[in-house]
C-alpha positions as CSV (number, residue, x, y, z in Angstrom):
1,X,0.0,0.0,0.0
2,X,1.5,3.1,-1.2
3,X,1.9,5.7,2.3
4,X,0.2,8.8,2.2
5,X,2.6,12.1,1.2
6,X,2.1,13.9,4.3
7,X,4.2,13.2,7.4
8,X,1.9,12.8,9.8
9,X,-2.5,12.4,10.3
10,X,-5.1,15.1,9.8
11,X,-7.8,16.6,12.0
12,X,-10.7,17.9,10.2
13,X,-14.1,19.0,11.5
14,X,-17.4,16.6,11.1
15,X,-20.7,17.8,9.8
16,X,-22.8,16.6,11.9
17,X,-25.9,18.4,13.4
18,X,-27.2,17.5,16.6
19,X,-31.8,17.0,16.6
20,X,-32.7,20.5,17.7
21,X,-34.3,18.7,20.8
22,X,-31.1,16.4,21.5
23,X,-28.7,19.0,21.3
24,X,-26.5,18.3,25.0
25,X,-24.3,15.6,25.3
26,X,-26.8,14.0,27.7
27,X,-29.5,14.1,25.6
28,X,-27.3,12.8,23.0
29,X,-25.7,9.8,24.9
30,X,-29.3,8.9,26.7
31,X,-31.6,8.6,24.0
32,X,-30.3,5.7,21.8
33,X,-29.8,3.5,24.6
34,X,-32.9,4.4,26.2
35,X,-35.6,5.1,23.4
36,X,-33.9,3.6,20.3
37,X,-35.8,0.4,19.6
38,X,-33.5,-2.4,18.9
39,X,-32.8,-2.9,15.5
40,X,-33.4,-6.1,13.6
41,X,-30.6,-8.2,12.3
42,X,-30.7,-11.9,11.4
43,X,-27.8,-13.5,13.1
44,X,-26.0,-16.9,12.1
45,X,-24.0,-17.5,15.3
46,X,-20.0,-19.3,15.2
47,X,-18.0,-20.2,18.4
48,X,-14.8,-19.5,17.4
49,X,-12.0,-21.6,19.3
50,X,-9.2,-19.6,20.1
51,X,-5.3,-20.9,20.5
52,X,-5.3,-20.9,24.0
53,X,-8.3,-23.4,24.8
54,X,-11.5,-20.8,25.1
55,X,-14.1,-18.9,22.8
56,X,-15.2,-16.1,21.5
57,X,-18.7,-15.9,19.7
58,X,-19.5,-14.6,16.3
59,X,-22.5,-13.3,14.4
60,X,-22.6,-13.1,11.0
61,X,-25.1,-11.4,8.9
62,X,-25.5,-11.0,5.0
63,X,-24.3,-13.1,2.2
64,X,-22.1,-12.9,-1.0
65,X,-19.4,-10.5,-1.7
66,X,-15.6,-10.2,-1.3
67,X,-15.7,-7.4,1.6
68,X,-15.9,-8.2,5.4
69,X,-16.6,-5.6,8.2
70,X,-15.9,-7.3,12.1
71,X,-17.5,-5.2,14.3
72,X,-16.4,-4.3,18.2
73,X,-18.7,-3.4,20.1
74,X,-18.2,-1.3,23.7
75,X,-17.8,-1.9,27.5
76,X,-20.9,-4.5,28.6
77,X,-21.7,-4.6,24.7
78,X,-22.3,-7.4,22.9
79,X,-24.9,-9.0,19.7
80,X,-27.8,-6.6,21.2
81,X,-25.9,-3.1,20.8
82,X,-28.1,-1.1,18.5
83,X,-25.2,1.0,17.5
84,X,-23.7,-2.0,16.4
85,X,-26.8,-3.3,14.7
86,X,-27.6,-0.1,12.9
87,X,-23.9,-0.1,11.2
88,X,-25.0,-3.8,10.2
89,X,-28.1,-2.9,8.5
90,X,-25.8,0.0,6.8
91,X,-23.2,-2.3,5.4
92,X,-25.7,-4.6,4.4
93,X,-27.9,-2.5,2.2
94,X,-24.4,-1.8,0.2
95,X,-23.8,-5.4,-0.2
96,X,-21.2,-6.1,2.6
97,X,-21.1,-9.0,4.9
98,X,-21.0,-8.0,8.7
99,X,-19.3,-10.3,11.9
100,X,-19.9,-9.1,15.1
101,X,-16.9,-10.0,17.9
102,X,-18.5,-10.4,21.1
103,X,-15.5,-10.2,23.0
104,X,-13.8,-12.7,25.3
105,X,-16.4,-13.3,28.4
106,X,-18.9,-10.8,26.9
107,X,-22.0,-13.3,26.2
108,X,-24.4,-14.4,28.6
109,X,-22.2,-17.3,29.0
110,X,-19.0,-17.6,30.9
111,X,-15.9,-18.1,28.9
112,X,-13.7,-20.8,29.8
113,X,-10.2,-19.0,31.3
114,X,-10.2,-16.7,34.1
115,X,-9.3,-13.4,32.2
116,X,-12.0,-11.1,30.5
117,X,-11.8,-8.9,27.5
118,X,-10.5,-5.3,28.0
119,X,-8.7,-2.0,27.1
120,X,-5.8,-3.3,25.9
121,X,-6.9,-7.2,24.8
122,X,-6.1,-7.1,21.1
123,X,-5.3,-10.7,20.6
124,X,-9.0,-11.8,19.8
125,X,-9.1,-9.8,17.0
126,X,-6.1,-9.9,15.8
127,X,-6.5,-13.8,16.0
128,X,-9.6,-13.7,14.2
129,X,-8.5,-11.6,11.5
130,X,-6.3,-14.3,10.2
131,X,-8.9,-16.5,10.8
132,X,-11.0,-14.9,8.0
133,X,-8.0,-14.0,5.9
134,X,-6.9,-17.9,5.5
135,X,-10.6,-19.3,5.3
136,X,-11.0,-16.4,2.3
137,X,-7.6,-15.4,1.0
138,X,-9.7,-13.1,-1.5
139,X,-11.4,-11.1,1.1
140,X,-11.6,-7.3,2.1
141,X,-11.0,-6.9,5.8
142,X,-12.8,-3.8,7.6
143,X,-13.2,-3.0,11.3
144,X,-15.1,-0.5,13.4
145,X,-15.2,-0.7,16.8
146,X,-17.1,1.8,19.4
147,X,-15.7,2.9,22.5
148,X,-13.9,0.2,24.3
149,X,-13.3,-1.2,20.8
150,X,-12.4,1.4,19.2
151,X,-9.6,1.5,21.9
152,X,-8.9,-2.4,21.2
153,X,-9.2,-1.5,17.6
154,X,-7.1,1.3,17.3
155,X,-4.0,-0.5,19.8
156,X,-4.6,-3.6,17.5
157,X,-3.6,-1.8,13.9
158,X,-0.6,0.0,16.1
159,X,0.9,-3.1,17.1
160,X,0.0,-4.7,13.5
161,X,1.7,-2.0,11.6
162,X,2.2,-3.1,8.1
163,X,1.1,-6.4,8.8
164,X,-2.3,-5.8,9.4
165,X,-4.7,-8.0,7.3
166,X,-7.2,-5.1,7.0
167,X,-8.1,-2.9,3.8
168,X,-9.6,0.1,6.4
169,X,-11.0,0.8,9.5
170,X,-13.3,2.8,11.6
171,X,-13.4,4.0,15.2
172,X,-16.0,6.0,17.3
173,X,-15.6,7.7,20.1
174,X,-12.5,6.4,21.2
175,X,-11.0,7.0,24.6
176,X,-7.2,8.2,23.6
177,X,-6.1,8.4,27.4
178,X,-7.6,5.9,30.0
179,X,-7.1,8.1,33.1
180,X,-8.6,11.3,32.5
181,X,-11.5,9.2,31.1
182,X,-11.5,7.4,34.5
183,X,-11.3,10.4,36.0
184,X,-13.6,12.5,34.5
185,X,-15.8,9.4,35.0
186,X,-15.8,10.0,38.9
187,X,-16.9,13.8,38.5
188,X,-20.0,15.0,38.5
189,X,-23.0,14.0,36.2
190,X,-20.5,11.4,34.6
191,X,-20.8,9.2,37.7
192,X,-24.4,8.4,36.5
193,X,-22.8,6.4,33.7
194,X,-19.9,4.9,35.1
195,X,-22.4,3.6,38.1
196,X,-24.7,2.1,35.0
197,X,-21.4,0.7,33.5
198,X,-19.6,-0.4,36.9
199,X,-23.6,-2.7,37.8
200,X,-22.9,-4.0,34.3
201,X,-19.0,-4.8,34.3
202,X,-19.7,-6.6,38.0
203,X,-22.6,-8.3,36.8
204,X,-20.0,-9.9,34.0
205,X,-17.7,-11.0,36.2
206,X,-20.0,-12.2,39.2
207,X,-21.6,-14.0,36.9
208,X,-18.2,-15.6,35.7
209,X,-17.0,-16.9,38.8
210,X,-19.9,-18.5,40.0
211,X,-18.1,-21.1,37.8
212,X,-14.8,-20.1,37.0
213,X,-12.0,-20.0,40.1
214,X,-10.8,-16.7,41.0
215,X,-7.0,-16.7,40.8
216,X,-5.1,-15.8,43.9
217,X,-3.9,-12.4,43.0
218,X,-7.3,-11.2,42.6
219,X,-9.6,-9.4,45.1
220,X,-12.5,-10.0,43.3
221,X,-14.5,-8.7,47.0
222,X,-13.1,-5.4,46.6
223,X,-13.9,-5.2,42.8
224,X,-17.7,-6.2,43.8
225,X,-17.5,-2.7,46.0
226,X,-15.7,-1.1,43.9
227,X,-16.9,2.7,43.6
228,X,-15.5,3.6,40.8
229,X,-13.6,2.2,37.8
230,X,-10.1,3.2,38.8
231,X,-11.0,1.0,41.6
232,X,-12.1,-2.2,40.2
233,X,-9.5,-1.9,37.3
234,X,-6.7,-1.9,40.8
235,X,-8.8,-4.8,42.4
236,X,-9.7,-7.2,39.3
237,X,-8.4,-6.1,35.6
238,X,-4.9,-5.3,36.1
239,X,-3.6,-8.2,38.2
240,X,-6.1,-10.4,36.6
241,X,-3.8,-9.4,33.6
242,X,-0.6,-8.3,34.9
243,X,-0.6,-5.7,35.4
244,X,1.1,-3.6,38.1
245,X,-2.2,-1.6,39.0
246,X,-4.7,0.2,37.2
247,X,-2.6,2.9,36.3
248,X,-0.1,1.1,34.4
249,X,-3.0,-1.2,33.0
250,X,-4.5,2.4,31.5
251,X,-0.8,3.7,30.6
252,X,0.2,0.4,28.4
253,X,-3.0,-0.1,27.0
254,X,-4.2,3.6,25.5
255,X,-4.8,3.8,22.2
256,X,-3.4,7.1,22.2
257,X,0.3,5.3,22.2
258,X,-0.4,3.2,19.1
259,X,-2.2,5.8,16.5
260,X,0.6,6.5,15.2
261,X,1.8,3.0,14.1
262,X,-1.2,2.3,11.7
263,X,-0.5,1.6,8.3
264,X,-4.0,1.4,7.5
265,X,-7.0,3.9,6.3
266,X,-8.7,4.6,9.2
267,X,-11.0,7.4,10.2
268,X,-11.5,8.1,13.7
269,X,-14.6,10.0,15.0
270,X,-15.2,11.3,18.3
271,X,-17.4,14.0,19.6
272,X,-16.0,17.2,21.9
273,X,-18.4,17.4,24.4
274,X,-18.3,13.2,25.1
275,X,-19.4,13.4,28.1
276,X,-17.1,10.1,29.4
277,X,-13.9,12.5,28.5
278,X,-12.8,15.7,28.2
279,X,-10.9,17.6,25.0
280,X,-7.5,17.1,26.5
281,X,-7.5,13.4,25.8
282,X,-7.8,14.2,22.0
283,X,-4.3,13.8,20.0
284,X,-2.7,16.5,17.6
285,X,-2.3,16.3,14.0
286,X,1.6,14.9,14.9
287,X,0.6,12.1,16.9
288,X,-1.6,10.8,14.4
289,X,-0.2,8.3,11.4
290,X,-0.3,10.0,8.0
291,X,-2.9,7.3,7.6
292,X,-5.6,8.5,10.2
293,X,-8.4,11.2,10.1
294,X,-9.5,12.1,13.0
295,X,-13.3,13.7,13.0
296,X,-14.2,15.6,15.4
297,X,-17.5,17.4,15.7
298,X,-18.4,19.9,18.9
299,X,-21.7,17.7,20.1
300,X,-22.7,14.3,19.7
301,X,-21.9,12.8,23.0
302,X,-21.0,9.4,23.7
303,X,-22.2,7.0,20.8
304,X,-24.3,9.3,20.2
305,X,-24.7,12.1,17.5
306,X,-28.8,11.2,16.7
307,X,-29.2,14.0,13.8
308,X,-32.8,14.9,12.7
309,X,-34.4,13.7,9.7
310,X,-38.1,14.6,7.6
311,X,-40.6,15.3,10.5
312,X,-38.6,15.4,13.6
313,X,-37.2,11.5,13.0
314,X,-34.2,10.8,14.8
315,X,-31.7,9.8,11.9
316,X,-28.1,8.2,13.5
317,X,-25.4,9.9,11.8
318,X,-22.6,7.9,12.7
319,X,-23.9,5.2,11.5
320,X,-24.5,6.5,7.9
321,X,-20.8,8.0,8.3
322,X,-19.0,4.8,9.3
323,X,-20.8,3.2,6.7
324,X,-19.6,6.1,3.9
325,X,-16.3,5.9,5.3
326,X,-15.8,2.1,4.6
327,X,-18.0,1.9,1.0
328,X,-15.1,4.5,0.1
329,X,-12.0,3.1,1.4
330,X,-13.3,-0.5,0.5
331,X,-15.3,-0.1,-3.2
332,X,-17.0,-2.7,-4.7
């Protein structure tokens, strides 16, 4: 792939425009999850066996064609994320074939090891795109991931480089710096979602070791009270993953560190009033690879960005974007 001319990534503005009704960041964050109905999507599901003896589980949708998009969904995401299902029905009406990753431990059921998917956990994907690229040696890779994914996403073309078995990518709203997003999460009206995330996150792993032992190094009490997630990332995540603490877990696992090893098209969008970070986590232009675009519009929230559309109708934009993006960096 021939590299770009310039030295280094660009920042441009988006042109989104926030429903005149949903135009703060709360309105914007709140309304798909709560009022969106779930979108339909016919899934064919695949338990993937991975190299080290446990699963991760696939739906596919669509049929036909050379082009491929895997999609990653968020923290406590999985096959029901209607951000994830809306890109799906996207990519489908343009004749592409969609696999959504439900990352390691993310289904209802347990996976088999002790360790859970996370910021930094790019080996599932990275595993599974070779999977696809040997099964169809012909095929076009994409990925999008949201959030949390777009994190695993964005580390996983870093450490590729080159190598990467991908044609483009896509990330929303993705959290450059893990600890001012932790930290912004344990201020003011953010704590409302990190309490709705924390319920969620110790739900998953309750639920987990009711089967699964608890390895030694582990307080898996203290994660269960954990208050916030700086907390139950020192308790559970990082020694669960060796890490020294939750600190060094966020400052090895940032996406911010890898963006500018990709060697891939990929456009990043993220909104400036997300209100799980604050501008300051954002890179420049110089940390970026020469092949990133970074989109940044001043609302939308977090997975957000509902525009308006004939008669009021909430239209999602970023789906329609990602789903631009990709039919141009991947043609028929």
């Amino acid at each position: 792939m021939q590299a770009p001319e310039k030295a280094h990534g660009r920042i441009v503005a988006a042109d989104f425009v926030p429903h005149p009704w949903l135009r703060g960041p709360h309105a914007q964050t709140v309304y798909p999850s709560l009022f969106r109905r779930l979108p339909p999507l016919e899934l064919r599901r695949e338990r993937l066996e991975l190299p080290d003896g446990d699963f991760v589980d696939l739906g596919w949708s669509g049929s036909g064609g050379d082009r491929i998009a895997v999609l990653v969904h968020g923290l406590t995401g999985g096959f029901e994320s209607k951000y994830l299902r809306g890109l799906a029905r996207q990519l489908l009406a343009r004749n592409w074939r969609t696999v959504i990753l439900q990352l390691r431990g993310g289904g209802p059921e347990p996976n088999r090891h002790p360790r859970c998917y996370h910021h930094g956990d790019t080996g599932d994907l990275r595993y599974l795109w070779r999977v696809l690229r040997d099964r169809e040696p012909a095929v076009r890779l994409a990925t999008v991931g949201w959030s949390l994914g777009a994190n695993v996403l964005l580390k996983a073309l870093g450490e590729e480089g080159d190598a990467a078995p991908v044609a483009a990518a896509a990330a929303a709203c993705a959290p450059f710096r893990l600890l001012p997003c932790a930290e912004k999460l344990r201020t003011g009206t953010a704590r409302l979602y990190q309490a709705h995330l924390l319920r969620g996150l110790k739900a998953l792993v309750a639920r987990k070791h009711a089967v699964v032992p608890v390895p030694p190094q582990v307080d898996l009490a203290r994660a269960l009270r954990a208050a916030d997630f700086i907390e139950f990332d020192d308790a559970y995540t990082a020694p669960m993953n060796g890490f020294r603490d939750a600190r060094d877990y966020y400052a090895r696992c940032e996406s911010g560190r890898f963006v500018g090893a990709i060697r891939r098209p990929t456009l990043i969008v993220n909104a400036r009033d997300d209100p799980f970070m604050t501008p300051a986590v954002l890179p420049t232009e110089a940390a970026l690879s020469p092949y990133v675009t970074l989109e940044i519009a001043r609302r939308g929230g977090h997975v957000g960005f509902v525009a308006a559309g004939p008669h009021g109708r909430p239209v999602y934009w970023l789906e329609q974007r990602l789903a631009q993006y990709l039919e141009e960096a991947v043609p028929r």
